[in-house]
VMD Tcl script that draws the C-alpha trace (Angstrom):
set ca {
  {-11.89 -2.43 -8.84}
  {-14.93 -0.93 -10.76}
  {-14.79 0.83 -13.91}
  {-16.83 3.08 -16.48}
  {-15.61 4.12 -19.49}
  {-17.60 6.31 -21.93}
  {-17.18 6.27 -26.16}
  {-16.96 8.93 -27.01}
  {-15.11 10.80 -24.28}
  {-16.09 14.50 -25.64}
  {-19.20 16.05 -26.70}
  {-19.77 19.05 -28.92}
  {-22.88 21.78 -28.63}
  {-23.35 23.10 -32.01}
  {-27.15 24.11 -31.47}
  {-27.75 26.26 -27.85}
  {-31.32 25.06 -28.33}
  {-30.36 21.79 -27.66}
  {-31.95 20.34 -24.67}
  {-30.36 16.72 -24.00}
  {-27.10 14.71 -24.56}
  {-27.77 10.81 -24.24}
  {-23.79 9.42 -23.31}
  {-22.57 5.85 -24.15}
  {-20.81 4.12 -21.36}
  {-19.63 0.70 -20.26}
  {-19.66 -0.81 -16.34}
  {-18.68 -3.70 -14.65}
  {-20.83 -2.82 -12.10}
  {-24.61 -2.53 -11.80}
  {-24.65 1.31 -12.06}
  {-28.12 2.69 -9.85}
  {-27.15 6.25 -10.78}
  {-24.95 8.37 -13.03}
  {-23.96 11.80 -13.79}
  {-22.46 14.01 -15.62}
  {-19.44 16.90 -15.54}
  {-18.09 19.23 -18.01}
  {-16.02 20.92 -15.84}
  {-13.53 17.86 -15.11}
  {-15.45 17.22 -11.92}
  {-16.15 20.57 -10.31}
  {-19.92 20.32 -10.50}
  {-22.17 17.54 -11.78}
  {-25.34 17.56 -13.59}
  {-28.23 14.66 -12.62}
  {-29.92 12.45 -14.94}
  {-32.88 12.54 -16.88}
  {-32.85 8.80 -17.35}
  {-30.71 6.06 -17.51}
  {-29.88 2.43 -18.64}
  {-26.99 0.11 -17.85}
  {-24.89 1.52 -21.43}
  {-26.01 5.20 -21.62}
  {-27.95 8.25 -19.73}
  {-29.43 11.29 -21.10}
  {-28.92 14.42 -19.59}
  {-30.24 18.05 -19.67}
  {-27.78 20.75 -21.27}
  {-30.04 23.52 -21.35}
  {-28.42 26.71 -21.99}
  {-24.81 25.18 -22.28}
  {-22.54 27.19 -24.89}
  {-21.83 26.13 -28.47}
  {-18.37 24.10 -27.36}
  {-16.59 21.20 -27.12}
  {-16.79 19.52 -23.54}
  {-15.09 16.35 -22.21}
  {-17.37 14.37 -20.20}
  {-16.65 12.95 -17.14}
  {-18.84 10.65 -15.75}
  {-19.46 9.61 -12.09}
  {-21.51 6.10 -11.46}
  {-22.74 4.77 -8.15}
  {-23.72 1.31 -7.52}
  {-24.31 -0.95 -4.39}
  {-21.06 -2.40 -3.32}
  {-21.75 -5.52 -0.73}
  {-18.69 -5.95 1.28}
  {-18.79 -7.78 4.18}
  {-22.62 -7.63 3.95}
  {-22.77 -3.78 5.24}
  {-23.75 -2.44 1.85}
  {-23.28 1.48 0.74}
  {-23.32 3.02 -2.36}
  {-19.50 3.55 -3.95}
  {-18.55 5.96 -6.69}
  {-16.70 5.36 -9.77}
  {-15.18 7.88 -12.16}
  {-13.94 7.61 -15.94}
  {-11.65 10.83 -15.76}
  {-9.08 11.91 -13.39}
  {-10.43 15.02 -11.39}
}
mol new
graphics top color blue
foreach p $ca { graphics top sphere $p radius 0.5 }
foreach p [lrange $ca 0 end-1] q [lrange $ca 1 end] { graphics top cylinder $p $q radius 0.2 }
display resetview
């Protein structure tokens, strides 16, 4: 089964200004898109860009806080040869 993991697993605001977060992560998998929650999962914010061990994100107007981040990764899964894109998560939601 796929995995992500992310280092660390919880981000703090300290500036409101702040525009971006850029999250380190680890796959097994080719990831072809990423993104990321605050909430444990109830809403998901999109890229800004990625590479295969981290992806920045746009937290404008996010609180002064401390948020755990939960990350959700696609990538191309060929089973069978039908294809589709699968989901992976590092947090339980």
């Amino acid at each position: 089964m796929a995995y992500i993991s992310v280092n660390p697993t919880s981000y703090t605001v300290t500036d409101k200004s702040q525009n971006t977060v850029n999250i380190n992560y680890t796959s097994d998998v080719t990831l072809t898109d990423i993104k990321l929650s605050t909430d444990n999962g109830s809403t998901y914010k999109d890229k800004i860009s990625m590479t295969q061990t981290n992806a920045t994100f746009d937290i404008t107007g996010m609180n002064n806080n401390n948020y755990t981040c939960c990350l959700k990764g696609f990538y191309e899964e060929a089973e069978n040869g039908d294809g589709g894109t699968e989901g992976i998560f590092n947090c339980s939601i």
